[in-house]
GUVO-666546 format. One record per atom (N, C-alpha, C): x, y, z. Coordinates in pm, whole numbers, plus 50000, padded with zeros to 5 digits. Layout:
BEGIN
XYZ
...
***
This chain:
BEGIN
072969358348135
072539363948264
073359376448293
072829386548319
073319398448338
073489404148527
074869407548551
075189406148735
074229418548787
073639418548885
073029431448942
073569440648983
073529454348987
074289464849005
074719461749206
075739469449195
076199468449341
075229476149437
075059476549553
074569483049626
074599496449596
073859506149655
074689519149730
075309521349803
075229513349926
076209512650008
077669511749915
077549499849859
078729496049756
078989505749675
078579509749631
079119520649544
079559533849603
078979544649695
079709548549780
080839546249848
080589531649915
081889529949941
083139529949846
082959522749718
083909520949650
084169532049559
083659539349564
084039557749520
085269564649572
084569561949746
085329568549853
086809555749833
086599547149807
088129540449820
088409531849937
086839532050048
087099526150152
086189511350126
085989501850206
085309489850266
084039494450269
083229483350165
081409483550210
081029483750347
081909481050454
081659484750564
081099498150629
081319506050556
081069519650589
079759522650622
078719513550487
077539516250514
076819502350519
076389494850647
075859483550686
074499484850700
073469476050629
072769472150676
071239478350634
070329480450648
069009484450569
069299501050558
069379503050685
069189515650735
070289525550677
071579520950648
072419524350633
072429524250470
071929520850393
071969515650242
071169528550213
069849530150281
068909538650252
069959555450281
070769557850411
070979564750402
072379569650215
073369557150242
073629559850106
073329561149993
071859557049990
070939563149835
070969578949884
070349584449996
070399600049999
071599603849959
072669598650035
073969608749950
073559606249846
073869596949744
074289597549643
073689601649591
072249606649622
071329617049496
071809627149549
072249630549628
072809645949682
074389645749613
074899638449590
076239636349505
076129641449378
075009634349305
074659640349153
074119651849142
073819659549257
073139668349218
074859683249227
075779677049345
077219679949368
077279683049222
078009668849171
078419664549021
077719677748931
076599676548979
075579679548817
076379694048808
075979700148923
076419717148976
077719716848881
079069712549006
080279718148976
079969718248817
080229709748735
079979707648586
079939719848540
078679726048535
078009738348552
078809752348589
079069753648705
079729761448817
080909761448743
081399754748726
083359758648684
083089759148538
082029760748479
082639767848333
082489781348328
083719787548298
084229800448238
084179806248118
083589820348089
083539821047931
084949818547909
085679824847936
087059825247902
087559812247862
088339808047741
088219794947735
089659787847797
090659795947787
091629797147888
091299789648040
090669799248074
089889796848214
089329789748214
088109782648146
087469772548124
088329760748102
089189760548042
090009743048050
090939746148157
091609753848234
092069748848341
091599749748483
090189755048495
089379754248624
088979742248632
088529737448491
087429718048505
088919711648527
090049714748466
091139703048473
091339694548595
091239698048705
091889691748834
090009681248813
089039689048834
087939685348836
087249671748787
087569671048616
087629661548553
088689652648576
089369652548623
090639642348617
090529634348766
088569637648825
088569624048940
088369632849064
088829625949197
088609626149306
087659624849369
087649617449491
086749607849630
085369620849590
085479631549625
084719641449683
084169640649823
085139635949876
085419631749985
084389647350104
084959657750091
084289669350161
082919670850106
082519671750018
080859670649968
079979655250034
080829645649999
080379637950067
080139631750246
080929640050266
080779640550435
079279655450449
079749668150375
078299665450443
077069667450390
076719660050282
075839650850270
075029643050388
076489640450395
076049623450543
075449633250695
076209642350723
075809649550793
074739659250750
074049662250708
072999670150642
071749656150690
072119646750661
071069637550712
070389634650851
071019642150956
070679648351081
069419656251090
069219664750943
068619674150917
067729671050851
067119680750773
066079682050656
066999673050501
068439667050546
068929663150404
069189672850310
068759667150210
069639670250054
069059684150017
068879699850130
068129704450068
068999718050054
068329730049920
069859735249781
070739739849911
070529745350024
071359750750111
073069741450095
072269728350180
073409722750185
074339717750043
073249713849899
073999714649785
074789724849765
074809739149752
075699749249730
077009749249831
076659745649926
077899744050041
078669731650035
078189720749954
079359710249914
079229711749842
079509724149704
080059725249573
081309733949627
080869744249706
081839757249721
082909746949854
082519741649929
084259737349966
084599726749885
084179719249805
084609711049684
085889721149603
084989729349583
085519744149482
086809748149542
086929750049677
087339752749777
088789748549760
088519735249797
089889722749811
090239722649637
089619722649557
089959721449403
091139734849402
090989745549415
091719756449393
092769755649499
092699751349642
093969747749681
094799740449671
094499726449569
095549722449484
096219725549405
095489731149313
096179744849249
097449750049270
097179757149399
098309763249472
099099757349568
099069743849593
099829737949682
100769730149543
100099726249420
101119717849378
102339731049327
101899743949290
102609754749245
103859756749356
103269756849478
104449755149594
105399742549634
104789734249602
105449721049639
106449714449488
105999720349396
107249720949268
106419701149258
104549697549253
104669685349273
104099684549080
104709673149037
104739671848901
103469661548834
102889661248926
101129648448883
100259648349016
098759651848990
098099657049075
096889642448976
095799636649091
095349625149018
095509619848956
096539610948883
096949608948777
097179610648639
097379632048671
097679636848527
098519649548591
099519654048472
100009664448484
099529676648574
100459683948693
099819690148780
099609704248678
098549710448715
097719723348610
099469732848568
100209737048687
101249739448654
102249735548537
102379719148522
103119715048449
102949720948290
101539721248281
100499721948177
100419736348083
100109744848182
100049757848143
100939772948233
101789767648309
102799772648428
102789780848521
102799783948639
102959788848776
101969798448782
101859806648674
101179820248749
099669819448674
099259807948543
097879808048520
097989796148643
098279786348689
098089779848789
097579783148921
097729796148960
097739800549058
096589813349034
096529815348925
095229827248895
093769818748900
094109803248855
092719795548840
092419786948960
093839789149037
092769786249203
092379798449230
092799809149215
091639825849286
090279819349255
090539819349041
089049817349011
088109804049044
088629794449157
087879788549199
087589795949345
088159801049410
087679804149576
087169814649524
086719822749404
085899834249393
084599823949394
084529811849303
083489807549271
082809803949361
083549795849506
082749794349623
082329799449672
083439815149699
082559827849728
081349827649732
081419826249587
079869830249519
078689821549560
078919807749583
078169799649600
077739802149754
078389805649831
078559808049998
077579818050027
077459828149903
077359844849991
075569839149917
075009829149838
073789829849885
073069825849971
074069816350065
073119811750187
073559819550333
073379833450334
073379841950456
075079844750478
075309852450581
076029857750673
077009846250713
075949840050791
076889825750822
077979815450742
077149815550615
077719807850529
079389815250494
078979828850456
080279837350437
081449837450571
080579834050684
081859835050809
082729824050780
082049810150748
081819795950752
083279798150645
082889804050505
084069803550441
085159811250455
084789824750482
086029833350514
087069829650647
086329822250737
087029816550858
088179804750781
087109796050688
087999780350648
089039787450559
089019796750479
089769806150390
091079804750470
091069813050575
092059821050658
092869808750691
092339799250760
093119788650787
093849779250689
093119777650601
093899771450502
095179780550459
095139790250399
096319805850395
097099802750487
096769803450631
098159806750708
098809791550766
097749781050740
098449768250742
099609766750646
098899769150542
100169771150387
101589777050431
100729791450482
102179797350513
102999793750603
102199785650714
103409780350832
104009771450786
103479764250675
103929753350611
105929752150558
104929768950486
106299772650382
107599778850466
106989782750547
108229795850649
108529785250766
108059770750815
108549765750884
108699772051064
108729760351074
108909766151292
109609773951310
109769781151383
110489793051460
111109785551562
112369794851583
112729787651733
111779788851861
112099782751888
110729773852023
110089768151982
109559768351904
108539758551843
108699744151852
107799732651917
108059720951900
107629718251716
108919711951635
108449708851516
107139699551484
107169689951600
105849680851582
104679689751603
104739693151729
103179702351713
103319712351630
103999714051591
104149730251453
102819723651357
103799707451308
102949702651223
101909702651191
101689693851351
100399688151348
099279696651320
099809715251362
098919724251388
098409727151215
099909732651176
099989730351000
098539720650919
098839706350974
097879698250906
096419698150929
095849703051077
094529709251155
094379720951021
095069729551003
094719744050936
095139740450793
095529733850719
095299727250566
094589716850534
094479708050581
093609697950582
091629696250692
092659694750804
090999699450888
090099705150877
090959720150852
089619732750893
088449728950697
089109724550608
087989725550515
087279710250548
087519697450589
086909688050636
086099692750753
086399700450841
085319705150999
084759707750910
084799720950810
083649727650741
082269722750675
083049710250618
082079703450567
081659695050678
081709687450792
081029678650872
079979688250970
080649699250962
080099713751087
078459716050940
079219720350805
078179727250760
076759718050722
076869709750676
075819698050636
075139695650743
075089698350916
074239696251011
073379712151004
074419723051038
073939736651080
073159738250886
073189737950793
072579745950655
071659735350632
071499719650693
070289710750682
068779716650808
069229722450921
068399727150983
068519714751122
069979711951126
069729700751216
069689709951354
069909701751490
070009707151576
071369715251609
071649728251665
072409733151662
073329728351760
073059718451851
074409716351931
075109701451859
074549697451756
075369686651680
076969695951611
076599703051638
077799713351485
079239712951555
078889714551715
080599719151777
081039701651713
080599691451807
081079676651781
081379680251621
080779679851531
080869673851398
082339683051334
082119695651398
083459706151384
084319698351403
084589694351578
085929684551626
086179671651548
085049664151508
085489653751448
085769653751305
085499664551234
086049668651126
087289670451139
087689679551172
088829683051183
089979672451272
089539666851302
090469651351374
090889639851281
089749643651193
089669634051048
090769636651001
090349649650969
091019652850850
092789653050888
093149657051061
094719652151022
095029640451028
094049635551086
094659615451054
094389612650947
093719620150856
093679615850651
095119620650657
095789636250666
096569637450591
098239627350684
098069628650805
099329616850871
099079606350777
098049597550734
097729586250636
098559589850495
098039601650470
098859607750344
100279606450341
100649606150449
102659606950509
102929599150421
102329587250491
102739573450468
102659570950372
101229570750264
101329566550151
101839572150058
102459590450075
103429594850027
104909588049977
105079579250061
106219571650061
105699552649989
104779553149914
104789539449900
105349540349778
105929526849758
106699526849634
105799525049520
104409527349502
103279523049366
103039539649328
103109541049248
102549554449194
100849555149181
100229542449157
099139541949156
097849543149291
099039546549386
098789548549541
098129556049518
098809567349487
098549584149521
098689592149409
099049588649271
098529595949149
099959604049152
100689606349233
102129608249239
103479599749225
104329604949214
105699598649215
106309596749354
106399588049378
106649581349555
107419593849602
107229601749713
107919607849786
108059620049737
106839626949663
107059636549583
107169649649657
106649644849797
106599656149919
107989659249997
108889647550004
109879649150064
111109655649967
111169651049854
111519654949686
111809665649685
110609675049727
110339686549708
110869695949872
111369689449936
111589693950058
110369698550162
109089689150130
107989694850226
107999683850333
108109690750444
108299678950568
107129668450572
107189656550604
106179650350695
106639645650828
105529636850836
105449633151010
106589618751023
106959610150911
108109601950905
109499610550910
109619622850795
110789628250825
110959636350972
109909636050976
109989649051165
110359641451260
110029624351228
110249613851372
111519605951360
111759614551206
113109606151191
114359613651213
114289627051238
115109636151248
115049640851427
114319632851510
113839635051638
114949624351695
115239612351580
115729600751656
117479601951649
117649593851773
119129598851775
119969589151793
119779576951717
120449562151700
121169564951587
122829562151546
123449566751493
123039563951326
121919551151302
121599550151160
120419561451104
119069563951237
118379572451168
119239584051186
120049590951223
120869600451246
121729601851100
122309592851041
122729595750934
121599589050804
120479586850788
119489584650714
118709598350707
118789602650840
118029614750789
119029626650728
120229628250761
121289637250712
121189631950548
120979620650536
121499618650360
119929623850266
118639618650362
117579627750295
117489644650299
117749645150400
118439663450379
119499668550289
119959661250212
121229665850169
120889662250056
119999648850019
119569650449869
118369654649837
117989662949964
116789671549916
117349685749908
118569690949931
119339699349911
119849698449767
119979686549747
121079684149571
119969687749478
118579682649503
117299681849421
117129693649364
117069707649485
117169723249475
117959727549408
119299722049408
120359727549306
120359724049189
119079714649205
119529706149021
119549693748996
119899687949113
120029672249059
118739665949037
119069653348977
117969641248967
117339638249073
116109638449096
115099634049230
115509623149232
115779612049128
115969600549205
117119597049310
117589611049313
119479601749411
118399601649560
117039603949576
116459597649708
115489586449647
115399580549590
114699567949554
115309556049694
116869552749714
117399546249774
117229545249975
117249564349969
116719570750131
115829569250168
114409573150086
113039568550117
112509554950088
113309544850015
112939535350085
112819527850191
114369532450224
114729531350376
113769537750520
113139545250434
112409556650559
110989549050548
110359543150405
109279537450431
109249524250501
110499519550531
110239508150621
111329509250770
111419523950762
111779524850933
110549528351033
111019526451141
110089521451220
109089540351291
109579550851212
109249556251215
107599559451147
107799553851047
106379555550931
105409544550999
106359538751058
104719526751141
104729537251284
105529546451343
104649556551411
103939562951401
104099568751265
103249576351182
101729573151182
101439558951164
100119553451132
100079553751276
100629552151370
099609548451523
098989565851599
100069574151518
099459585051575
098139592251438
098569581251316
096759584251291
096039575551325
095979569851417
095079560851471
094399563051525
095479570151639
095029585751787
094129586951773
094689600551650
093789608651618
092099601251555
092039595651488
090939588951464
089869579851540
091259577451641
090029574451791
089309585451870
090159599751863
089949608751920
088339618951812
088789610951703
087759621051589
086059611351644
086109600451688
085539587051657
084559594851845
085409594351963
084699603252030
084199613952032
084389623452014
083879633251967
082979634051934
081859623251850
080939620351771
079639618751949
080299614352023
079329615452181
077989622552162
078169630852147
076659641852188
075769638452050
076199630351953
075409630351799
074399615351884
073279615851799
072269604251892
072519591751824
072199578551837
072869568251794
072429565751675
072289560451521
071679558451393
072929555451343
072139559351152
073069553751047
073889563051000
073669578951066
074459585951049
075749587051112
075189584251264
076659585251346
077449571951326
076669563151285
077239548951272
078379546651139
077669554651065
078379560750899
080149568750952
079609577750989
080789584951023
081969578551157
081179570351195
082379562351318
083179550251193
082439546751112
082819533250979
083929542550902
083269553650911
084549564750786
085729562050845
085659570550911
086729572051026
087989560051039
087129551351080
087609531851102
088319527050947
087389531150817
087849525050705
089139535750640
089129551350694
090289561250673
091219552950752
091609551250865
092619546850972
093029532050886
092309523750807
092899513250753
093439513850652
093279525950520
093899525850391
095109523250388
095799527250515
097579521850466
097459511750527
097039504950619
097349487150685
097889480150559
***
C-alpha cells in the first residue's frame, strides 16, 4: 500500500517551516494549490533568470539559490495576488525580482557580518572571497532590475524605493546610533528597513500587480512590514539557540561578529549587577574575536544570554509586533486569504516557543 501525498495545504506549510494550520480547510487548500502553481512557475523562472554566461558568475549567483530557502517573499505574494486576478506574469516577475532581491542581499550582509554558513553551506564569501561576493549580489539586484522595469513605472518605484531602504538600513546597521538616539528604536527602525521594507514589498506588490483593489495595498504594506520585524526579533532569538540546525549557522554568529540584537540591546539596558557584568564579558569577547581570538571564548556568555530573561523579552515584543501586523489586515474583506495571512503571522510568532 502506497501513503497519499500530503495536502497542499501540507506541503506549503511544511516548505514554509510553519504548522498545517496556516492553511485550513476546503477553501483554504484550494487557495494553496494557487500558490503553489504560482511557486513553480517562481522556481521554474529564477532557474532560468540567474544563469550567467559567465561561468564564474553563473556558479556563484545560483549558489545561495540552490542551497534552499522558505521563499518566504514570493510566497507571500502569491497569497496576496489572490485578492486579485492571481497567478498572473505581472505578479510572477515581481516574486522572482524581490526573491532576486533578498538573494543578493545575503550576499552582502554575510560579506559584512564576517558570517561563515549561510543555509547550511559555506557563505559565497567563504567560497570564492569578499569582493566576487559582493559583485554577485550587484549581479542579482541588476537582475531584478530587469525583471521590475517590465512591469511599468510603478514596478521600478516599488523597487528603487525597497532598494534604498534596504542600503541605508545596512548602513545604520554598520555605523550604529548616534548620540541621542534611543538604541532600541535605532534598531527596531534598522530591522523595518532590512527586513520589512522587502516583505511590505512583496505583501503591497501581489495585491496592486494582481489588479486587486487599490486600497488593500496601504494594509498589506503595514502588515508586511510588521511581519517582517517580528520574523527578524524571532531571528534574535534563534540566533542564539544552541542547534546549528536551527538556522544553518553557528549559534550566535551575529553577536560573534559584533552585530547587535534585540537580547544584547535589553541586556546592556539592564542594570542588575549580573546582566551588567554578562553583558561587559560579551563585549569584551566580541572585542577579543576582532583581534583574533577563538569565537568560542563566547560559547559560555551566550549561553547565559539565551536563557536570560532578556531573550524571553525578545519573543514578547515579537509577539507585539505580530499582533500589530495581524490588525492591520482590518480593511482586507474576510476569506482564505486574509485568514492565510492572520495563520502566517500566528505560525511566525510560534517558531521559537
Amino acid at each position: 500500500m502506497t501513503s497519499s501525498p500530503p495536502a497542499s495545504g501540507s506541503r506549503l506549510a511544511s516548505r514554509l517551516g510553519f504548522s498545517d494550520r496556516v492553511f485550513v480547510g476546503p477553501a483554504a487548500r484550494r487557495l494553496a494549490r494557487e500558490i503553489e502553481a504560482g511557486l513553480d512557475l517562481v522556481e521554474e523562472g529564477l532557474a532560468e533568470d540567474l544563469r550567467v554566461a559567465d561561468s564564474l558568475a553563473d556558479a556563484a549567483s545560483r549558489y545561495l539559490y540552490l542551497a534552499g530557502g522558505k521563499r518566504v517573499r514570493p510566497v507571500l505574494a502569491l497569497l496576496t495576488a489572490q485578492l486579485g486576478k492571481g497567478n498572473v506574469p505581472a505578479v510572477i516577475d515581481i516574486a522572482k525580482a524581490l526573491e532576486m532581491t533578498h538573494l543578493g542581499s545575503l550576499y552582502h550582509d554575510d560579506v559584512m557580518d564576517g558570517a561563515d554558513r549561510r543555509r547550511g553551506v559555506p557563505a559565497a564569501h567563504a567560497v570564492w572571497g569578499n569582493n566576487v561576493a559582493i559583485l554577485t549580489g550587484d549581479i542579482l539586484f541588476s537582475r531584478a532590475s530587469q525583471l521590475m522595469s517590465r512591469n511599468g513605472d510603478r514596478a521600478i518605484r516599488l523597487q528603487a524605493d525597497t532598494f534604498e531602504r534596504l542600503v541605508l538600513g545596512q548602513m545604520h546597521e554598520t555605523v550604529g546610533p548616534q548620540p541621542g538616539d534611543d538604541p532600541i528604536e535605532f534598531y527596531i527602525q534598522v530591522l523595518a528597513d532590512k527586513t520589512g521594507s522587502l516583505i511590505a514589498a512583496a505583501t503591497e506588490a501581489g495585491a496592486i500587480f494582481s489588479g486587486a483593489p487599490e486600497e488593500y495595498g496601504e494594509p498589506l504594506r503595514v502588515y508586511g512590514e510588521k511581519v517582517g520585524v517580528a520574523f527578524q526579533l524571532l531571528d534574535d532569538v534563534i540566533d542564539l539557540s544552541a542547534n546549528p540546525d536551527d538556522t544553518g549557522k553557528v549559534p550566535g554568529t551575529d553577536l560573534r561578529a559584533g552585530v547587535p540584537t534585540m537580547p544584547s540591546l535589553l541586556l546592556a539596558a539592564e542594570i542588575d549587577p549580573d546582566s551588567v557584568a554578562l553583558s561587559a564579558l560579551i563585549d569584551d569577547g566580541v572585542a577579543r574575536i576582532a583581534d583574533g581570538a577563538d569565537p568560542a571564548i563566547l560559547d559560555e556568555p551566550l549561553a547565559r544570554l539565551r536563557d536570560h530573561a532578556v531573550t524571553g523579552k525578545t519573543l514578547d515584543l515579537a509577539r507585539a509586533w505580530t499582533r500589530d501586523a495581524i490588525d492591520a489586515l482590518g480593511p482586507l474583506p474576510k476569506g482564505p486569504v486574509r485568514d492565510a495571512l492572520v495563520r502566517f503571522a500566528q505560525s511566525l510568532a510560534d517558531r521559537s516557543s
